[in-house]
N, C-alpha and C positions, 0 to 999 in steps of 0.2 A: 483596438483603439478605444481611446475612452470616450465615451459618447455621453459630452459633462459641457455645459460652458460654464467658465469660473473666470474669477479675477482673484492674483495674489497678491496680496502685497498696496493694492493700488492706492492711490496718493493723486488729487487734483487740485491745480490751484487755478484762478484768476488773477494775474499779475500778483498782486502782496494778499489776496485772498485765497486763505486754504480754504476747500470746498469739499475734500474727502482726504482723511488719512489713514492708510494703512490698512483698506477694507480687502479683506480675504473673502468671498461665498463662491456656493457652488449652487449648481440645476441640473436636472437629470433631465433625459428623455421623459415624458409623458408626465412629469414632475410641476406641480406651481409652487413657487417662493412668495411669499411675499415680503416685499421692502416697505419699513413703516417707520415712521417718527414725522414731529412736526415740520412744518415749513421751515427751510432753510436748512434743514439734517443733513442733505447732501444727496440725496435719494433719486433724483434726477442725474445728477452732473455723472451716477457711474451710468446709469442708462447712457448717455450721450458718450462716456468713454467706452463703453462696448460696442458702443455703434459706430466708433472712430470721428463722432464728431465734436471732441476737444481729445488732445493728448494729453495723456498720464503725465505729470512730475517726476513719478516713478511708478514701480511695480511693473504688473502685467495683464494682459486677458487672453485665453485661450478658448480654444472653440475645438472640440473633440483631440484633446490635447495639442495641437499644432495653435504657437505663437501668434497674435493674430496684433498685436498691439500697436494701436497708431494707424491702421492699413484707411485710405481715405475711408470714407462715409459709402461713398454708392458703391464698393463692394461687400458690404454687409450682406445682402442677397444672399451673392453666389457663397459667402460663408454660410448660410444657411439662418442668418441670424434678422430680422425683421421688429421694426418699431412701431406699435399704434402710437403716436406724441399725442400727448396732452393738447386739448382744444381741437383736435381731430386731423386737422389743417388736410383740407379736402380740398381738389382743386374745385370750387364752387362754380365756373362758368363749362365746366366739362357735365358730360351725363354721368350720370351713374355707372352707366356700362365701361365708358371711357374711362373711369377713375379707375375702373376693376382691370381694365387691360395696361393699364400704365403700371399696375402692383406689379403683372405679372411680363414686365419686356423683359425679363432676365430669364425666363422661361421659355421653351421653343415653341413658336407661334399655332405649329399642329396643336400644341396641349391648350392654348390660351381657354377655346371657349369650353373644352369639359371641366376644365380648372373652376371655370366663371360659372357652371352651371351644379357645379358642387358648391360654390359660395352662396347660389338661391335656393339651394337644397335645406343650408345653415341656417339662411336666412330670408326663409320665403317672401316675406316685404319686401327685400331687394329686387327681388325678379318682378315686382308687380309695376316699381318704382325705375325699373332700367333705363327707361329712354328719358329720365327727366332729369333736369340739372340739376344737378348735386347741392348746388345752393339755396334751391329751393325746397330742400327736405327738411324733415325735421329735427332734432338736435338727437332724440332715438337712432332715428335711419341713419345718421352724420356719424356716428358713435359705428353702429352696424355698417357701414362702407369700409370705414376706418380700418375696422378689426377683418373686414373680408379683403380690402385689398393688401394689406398686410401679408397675410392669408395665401393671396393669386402666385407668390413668391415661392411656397411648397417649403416653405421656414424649418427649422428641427426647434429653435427656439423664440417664442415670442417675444417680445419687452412691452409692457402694457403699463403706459404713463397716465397714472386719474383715468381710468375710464367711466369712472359712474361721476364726473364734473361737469356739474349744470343738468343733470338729469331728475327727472320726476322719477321717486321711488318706486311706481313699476314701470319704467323702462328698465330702471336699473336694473331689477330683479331679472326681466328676460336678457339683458346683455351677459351677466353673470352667470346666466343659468348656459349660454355660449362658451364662455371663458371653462366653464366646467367639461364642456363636451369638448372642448379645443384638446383638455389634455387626456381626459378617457378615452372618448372613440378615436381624434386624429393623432394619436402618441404624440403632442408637440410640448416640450417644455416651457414652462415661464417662469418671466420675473415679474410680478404686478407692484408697483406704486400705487398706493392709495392710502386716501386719508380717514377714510370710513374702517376704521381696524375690523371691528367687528365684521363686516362685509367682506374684507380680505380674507379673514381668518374660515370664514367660512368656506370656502374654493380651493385654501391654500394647503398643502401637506406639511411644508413648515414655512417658520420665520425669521429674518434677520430684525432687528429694530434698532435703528442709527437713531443718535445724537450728537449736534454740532460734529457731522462731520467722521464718525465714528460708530462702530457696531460693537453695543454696549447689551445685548443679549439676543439668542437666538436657540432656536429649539422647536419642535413640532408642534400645531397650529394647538392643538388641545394644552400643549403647558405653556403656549405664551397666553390664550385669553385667561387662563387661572392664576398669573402672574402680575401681582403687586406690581413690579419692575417694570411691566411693561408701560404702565397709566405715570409712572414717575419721568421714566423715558421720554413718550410720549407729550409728554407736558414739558417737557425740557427740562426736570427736575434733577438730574442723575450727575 
């Protein structure tokens, strides 16, 4: 069995707004992608179609080769497939711990707390920070919940929307330096979104880079930061 999540072909619209056409990538096991281009590229709307939260126009997405396309939203999980969104959207009147046990209801309750105590293993701040509400942390730890209850789920592949958005450049650097050990020590695949290229590029093994809507070049992370095409892209130039 292929142990890949990819989308063929894919194509998303908003009523008379096309939003992604014709975007083919793939991710392996233990593998980071990153997706790049400016705001509005489309770069989000395929996260949200792998996650079955808008359906395709056309095309497909597949998760260890088996058709996955359309399937609601909250079986993502049990697909193995898990989203940190952008802006972190944490349930803020819950604790911390509580956020970490809601990642993981799809998991059997025996696993819940070693599951949770691998996530302070990750992220030792979390365990100091457990029994406090989640809305009163800080936009770091917000960030670090995010990517740990994501995480509580035992995912094969990540989808990691802006994660370094609204962060002080070292948070960022420790949350990245996470996103790094996600795909070395716990083999998990990713797709990362983000607008910081250079900070992608440095995590990532390769890259797609959309424009309006399209993937207008891609290749391993070392020949897209040497690539002219990419800052033209990127800029909306191409």
């Amino acid at each position: 069995m292929s142990r890949q999540l990819e989308t063929l072909s894919l194509s998303v619209s908003y009523g008379d707004v096309v939003a992604v056409t014709d975007v083919s990538l793939q991710v392996s096991e233990g593998e980071v992608v990153a997706l790049l281009g400016a705001n509005g590229a489309g770069k989000s709307s395929i996260l949200k179609a792998i996650m079955g939260m808008v359906h395709p126009k056309s095309g497909s997405v597949r998760v260890h080769g088996e058709d996955v396309t359309g399937q609601p939203a909250h079986t993502a999980a049990r697909r193995g497939v898990a989203l940190v969104p952008e802006g972190r959207r944490i349930f803020k009147r819950m604790t911390l711990r509580e956020n970490l046990e809601v990642g993981g209801v799809t998991q059997p309750s025996s696993e819940t707390n070693a599951r949770m105590q691998e996530m302070f293993d990750l992220f030792p701040r979390l365990r100091e920070r457990q029994h406090q509400l989640a809305g009163t942390l800080s936009g770091g730890e917000q960030q670090m919940l995010a990517i740990g209850r994501a995480l509580m789920s035992k995912p094969t592949f990540l989808l990691m929307d802006e994660p370094s958005l609204g962060l002080a450049p070292l948070i960022t650097a420790q949350v990245y330096e996470v996103v790094r050990r996600i795909s070395r020590d716990l083999g998990i695949g990713g797709i990362l979104v983000e607008q910081n290229v250079e900070l992608a590029l440095s995590v990532a093994d390769r890259g797609y880079v959309m424009s309006r809507g399209r993937i207008v070049l891609s290749g391993t992370a070392d020949f897209l930061v040497r690539s002219p095409a990419l800052h033209q892209a990127y800029l909306g130039m191409s």
